[in-house]
VOVOMAR-397456 format. One record per residue: residue number from 1; x, y, z of N, C-alpha, C in turn. Coordinates in pm, 1 decimal, padded with zeros to 6 digits. Example, Ala and Ser with C-alpha at 12.3 -4.5 7.8 and 13.67 -1.06 7.14 Angstrom:
<recs>
1, 01319.0, -00569.0, 00780.0, 01230.0, -00450.0, 00780.0, 01320.0, -00330.0, 00780.0
2, 01285.0, -00225.0, 00708.0, 01367.0, -00106.0, 00714.0, 01290.0, 00003.0, 00787.0
</recs>
This chain:
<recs>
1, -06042.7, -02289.3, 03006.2, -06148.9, -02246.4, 03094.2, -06248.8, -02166.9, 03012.2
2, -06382.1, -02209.3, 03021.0, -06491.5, -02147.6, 02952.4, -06503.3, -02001.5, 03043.0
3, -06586.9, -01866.1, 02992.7, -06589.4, -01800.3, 03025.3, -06725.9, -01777.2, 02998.5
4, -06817.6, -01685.8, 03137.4, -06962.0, -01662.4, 03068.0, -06971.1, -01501.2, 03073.4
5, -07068.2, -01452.4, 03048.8, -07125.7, -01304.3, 03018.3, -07297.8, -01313.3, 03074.2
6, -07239.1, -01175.1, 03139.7, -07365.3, -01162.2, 03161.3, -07426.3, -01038.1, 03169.6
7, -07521.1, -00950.6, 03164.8, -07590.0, -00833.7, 03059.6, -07683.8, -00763.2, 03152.4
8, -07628.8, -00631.1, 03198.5, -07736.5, -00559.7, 03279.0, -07791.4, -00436.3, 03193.9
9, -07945.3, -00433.4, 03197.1, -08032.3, -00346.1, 03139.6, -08048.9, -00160.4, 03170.2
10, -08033.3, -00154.8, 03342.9, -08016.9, -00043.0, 03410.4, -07896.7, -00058.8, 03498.4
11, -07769.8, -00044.3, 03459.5, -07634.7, 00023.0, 03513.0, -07594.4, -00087.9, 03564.8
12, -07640.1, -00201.6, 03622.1, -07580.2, -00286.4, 03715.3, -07693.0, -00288.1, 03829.6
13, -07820.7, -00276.7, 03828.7, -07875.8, -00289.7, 03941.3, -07898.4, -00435.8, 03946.3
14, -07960.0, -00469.5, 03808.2, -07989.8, -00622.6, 03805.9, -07910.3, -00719.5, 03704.3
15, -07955.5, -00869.1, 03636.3, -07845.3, -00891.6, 03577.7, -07953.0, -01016.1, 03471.5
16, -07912.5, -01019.0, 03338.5, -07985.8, -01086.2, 03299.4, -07922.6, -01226.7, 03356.9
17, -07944.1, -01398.8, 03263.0, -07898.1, -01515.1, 03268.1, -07777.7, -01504.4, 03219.6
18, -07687.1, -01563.2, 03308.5, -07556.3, -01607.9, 03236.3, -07495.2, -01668.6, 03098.8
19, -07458.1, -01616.2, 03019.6, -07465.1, -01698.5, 02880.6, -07299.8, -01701.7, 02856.1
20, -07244.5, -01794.2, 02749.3, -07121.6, -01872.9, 02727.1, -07064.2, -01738.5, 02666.1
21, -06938.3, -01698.6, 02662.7, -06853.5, -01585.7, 02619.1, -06756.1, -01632.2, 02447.1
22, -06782.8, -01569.9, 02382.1, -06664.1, -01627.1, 02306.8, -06491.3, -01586.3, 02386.3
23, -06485.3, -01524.2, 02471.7, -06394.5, -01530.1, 02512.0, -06339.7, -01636.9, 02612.1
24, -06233.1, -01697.4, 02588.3, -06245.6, -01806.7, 02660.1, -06072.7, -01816.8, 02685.7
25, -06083.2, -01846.1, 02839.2, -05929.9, -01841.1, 02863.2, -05883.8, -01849.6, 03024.1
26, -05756.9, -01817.6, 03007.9, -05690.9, -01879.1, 03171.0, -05805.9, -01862.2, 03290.7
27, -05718.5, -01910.6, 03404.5, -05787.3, -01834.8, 03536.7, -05719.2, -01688.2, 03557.0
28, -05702.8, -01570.4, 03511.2, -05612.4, -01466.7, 03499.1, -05764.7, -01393.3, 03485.0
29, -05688.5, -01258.7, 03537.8, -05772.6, -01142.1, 03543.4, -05783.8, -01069.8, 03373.5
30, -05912.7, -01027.3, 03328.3, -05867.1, -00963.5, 03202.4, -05917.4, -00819.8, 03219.1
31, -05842.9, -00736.5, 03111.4, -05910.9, -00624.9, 03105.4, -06003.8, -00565.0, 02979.7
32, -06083.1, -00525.4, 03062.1, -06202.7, -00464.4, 02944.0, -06253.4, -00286.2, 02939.6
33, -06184.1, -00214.2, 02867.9, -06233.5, -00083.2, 02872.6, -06278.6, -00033.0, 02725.3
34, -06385.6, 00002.7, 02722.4, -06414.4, 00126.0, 02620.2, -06310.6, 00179.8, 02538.5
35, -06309.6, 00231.9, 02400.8, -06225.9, 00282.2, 02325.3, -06298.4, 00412.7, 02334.0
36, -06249.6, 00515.9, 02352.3, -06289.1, 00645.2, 02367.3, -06313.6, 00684.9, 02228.5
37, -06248.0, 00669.3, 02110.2, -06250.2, 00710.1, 01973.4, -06384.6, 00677.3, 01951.0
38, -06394.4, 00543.1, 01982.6, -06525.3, 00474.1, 01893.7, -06650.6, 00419.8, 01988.4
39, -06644.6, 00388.3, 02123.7, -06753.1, 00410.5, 02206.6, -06700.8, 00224.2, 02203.3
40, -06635.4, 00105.1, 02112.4, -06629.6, 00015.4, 02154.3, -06558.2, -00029.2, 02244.8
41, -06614.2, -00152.7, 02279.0, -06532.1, -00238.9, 02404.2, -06422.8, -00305.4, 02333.4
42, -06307.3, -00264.1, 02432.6, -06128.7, -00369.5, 02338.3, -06146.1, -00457.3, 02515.9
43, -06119.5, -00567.1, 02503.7, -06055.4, -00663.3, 02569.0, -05944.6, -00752.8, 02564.4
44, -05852.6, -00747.8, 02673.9, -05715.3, -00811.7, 02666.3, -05711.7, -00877.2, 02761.3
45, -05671.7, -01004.8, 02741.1, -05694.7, -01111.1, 02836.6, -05625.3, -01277.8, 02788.6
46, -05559.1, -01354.4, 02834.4, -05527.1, -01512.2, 02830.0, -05569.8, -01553.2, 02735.9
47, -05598.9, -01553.7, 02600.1, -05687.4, -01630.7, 02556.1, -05653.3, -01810.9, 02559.9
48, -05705.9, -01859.6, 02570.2, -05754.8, -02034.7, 02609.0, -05716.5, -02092.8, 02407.7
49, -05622.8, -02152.8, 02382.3, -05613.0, -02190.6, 02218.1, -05605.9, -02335.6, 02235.5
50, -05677.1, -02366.1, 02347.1, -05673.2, -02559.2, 02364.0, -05544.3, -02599.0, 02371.1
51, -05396.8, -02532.1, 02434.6, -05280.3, -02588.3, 02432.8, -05268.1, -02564.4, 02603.2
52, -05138.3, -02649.1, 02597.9, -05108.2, -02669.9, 02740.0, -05060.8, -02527.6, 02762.2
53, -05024.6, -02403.9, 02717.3, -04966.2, -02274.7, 02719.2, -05041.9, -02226.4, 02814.5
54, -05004.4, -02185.4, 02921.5, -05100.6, -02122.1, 03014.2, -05060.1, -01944.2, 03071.1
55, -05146.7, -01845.6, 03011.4, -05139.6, -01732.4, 03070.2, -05068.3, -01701.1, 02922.3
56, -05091.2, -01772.0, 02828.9, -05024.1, -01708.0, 02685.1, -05112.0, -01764.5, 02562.0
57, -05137.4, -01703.2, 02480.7, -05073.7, -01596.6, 02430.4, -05215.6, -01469.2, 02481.6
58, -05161.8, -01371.8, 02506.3, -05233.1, -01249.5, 02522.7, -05301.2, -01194.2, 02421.6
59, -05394.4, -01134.3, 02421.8, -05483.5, -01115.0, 02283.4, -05559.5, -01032.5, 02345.6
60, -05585.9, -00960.4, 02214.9, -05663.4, -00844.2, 02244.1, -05825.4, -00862.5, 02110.4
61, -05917.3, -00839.3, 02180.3, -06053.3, -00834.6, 02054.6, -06094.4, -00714.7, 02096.0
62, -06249.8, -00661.8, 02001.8, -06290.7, -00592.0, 02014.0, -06440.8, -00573.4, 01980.1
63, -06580.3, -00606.0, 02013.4, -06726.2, -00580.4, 02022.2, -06741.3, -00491.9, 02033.8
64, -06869.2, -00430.4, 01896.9, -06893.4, -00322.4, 01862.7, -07005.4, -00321.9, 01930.7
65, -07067.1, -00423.9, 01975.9, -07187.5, -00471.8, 02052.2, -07198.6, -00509.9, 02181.6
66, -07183.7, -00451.7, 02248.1, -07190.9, -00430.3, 02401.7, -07137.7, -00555.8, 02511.7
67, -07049.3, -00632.6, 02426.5, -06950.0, -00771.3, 02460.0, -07066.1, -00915.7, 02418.6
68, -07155.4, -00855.1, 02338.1, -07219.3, -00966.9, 02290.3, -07187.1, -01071.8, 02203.0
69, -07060.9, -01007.9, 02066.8, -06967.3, -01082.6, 02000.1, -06861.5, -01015.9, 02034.2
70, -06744.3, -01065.4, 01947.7, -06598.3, -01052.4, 01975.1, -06535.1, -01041.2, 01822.6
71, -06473.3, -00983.5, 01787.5, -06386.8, -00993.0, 01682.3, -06222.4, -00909.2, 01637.0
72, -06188.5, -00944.8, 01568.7, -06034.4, -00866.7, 01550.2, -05945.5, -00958.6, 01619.3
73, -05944.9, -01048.1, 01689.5, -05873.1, -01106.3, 01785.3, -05728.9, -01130.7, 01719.6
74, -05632.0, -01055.4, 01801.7, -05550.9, -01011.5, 01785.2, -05381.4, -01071.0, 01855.2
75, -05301.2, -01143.6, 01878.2, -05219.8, -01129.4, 01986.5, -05142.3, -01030.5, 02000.9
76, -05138.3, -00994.0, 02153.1, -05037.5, -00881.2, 02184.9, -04911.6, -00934.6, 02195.7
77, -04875.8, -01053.5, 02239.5, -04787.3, -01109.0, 02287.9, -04795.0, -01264.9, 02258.7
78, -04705.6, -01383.4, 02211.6, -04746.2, -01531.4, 02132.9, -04599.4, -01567.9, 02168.6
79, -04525.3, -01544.6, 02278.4, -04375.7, -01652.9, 02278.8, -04436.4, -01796.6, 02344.5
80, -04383.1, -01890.6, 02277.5, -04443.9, -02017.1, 02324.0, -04393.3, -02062.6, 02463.4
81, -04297.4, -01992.4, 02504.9, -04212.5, -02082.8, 02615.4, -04264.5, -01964.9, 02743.6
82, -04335.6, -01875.6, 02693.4, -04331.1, -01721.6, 02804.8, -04528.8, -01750.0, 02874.4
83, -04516.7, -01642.8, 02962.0, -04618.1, -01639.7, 03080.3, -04659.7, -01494.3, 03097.2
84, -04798.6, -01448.5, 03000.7, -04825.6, -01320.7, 03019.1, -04958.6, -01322.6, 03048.0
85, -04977.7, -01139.5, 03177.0, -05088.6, -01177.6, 03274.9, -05155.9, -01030.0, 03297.1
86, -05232.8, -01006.6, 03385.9, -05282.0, -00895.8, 03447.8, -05262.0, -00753.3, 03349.8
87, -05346.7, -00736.8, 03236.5, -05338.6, -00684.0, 03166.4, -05391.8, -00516.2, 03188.2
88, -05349.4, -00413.4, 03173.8, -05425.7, -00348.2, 03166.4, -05424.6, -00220.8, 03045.8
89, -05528.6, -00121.5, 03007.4, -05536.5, -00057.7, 02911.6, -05565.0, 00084.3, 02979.9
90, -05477.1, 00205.6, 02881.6, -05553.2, 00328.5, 02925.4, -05514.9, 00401.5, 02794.5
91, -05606.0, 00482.8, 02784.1, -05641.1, 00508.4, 02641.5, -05567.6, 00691.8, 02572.6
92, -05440.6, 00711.9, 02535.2, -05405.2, 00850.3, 02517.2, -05395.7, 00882.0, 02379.0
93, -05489.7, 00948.6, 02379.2, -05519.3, 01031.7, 02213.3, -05564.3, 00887.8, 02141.7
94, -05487.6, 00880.3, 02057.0, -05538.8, 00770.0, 01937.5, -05440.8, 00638.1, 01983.5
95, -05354.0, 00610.7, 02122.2, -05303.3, 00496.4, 02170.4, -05311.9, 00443.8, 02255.6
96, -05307.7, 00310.1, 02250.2, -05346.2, 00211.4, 02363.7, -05213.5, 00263.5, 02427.1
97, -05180.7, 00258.2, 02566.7, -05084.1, 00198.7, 02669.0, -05135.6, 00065.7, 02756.1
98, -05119.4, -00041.7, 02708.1, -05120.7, -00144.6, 02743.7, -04995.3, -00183.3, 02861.7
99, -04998.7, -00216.1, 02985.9, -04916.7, -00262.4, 03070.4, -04969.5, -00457.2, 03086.3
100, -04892.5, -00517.6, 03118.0, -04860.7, -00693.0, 03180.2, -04785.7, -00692.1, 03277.4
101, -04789.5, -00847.1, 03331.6, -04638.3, -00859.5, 03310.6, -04611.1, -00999.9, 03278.7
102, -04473.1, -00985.4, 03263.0, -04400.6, -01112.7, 03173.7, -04321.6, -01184.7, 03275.1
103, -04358.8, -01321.4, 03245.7, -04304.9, -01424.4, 03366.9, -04171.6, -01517.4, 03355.9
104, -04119.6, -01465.5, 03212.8, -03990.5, -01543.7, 03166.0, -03884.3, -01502.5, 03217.2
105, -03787.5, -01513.3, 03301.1, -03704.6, -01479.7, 03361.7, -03752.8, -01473.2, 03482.3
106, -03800.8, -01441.3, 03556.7, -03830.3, -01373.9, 03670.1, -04028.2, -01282.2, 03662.0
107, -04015.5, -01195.3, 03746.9, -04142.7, -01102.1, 03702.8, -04109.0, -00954.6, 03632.2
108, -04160.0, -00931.4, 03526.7, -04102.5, -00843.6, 03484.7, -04256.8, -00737.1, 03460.3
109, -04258.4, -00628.6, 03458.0, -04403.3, -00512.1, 03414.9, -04373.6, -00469.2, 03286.9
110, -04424.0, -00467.2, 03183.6, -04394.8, -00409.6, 03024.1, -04508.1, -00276.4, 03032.3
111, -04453.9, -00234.8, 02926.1, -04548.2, -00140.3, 02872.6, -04551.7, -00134.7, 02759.7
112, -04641.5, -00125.1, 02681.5, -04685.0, -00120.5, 02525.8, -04734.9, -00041.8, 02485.2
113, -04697.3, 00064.3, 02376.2, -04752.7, 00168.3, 02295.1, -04848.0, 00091.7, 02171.8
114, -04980.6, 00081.8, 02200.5, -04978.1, 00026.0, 02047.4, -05095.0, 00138.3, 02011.3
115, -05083.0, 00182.1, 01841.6, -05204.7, 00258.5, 01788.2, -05343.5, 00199.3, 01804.1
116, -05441.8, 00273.5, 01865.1, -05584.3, 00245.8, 01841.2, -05601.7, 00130.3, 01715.4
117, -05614.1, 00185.2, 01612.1, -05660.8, 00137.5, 01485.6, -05538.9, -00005.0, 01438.7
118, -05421.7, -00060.3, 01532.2, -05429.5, -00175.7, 01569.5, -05542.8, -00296.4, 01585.7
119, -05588.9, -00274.8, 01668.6, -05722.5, -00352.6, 01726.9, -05807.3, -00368.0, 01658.0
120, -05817.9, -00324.3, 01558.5, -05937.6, -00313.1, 01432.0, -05882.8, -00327.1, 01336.6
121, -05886.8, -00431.3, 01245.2, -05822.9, -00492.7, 01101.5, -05851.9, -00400.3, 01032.5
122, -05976.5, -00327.8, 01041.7, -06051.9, -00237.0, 00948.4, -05971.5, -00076.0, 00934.4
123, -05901.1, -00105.7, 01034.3, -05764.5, 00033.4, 01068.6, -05868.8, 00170.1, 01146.8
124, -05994.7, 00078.4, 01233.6, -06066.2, 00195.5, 01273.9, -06154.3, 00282.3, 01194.1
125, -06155.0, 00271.6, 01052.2, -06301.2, 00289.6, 00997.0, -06414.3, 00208.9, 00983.7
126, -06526.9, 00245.7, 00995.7, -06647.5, 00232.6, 01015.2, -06735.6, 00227.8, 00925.0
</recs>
């Protein structure tokens, strides 16, 4: 599933044209919040790798540019036979807490400690 973007000037009153996302992936909800350290956007979400795998593998990127590109793309999670979804992020000190959940067995909720400077190959310098 293609994904588009689209770009408001003043807060959300109005909205520019819809344009193609490099993010591209399930019908699943993703999440997108701010990195408090660095003012960028991390997104975690389905990513789409042209296989029949659906709701996997989970991946996380990160745009330094206001979700205009994407890079670092990362997986959080890559079991080939598993089903991961509804991602979310909240940000303590210098770590992600990343929550899902995982559909192998049954429904299961995870939680994930991962360091900030994860998400950034660059280890978070600038």
């Amino acid at each position: 599933m293609g994904s588009t973007r689209l770009f408001s000037k003043d807060g959300g009153g109005t909205w520019g044209e819809a344009a193609p996302s490099a993010l591209t992936g399930t019908a699943a909800p993703a999440a997108v919040q701010r990195i408090p350290t660095t003012g960028d956007l991390l997104a975690i979400w389905n990513h789409d790798v042209g296989s029949p795998r659906h709701r996997n593998p989970l991946t996380a990127a990160i745009s330094r540019d206001e979700g205009q590109t994407w890079e670092h793309f990362r997986n959080i999670e890559d079991a080939p036979d598993d089903a991961y979804t509804y991602p979310s992020v909240t940000f303590v000190g210098d770590t992600a807490l990343v929550t899902y959940f995982d559909y192998k067995g049954g429904i299961s909720l995870f939680l994930k400690r991962i360091p900030v400077a994860w998400f950034d190959a660059s280890g978070g310098a600038r």
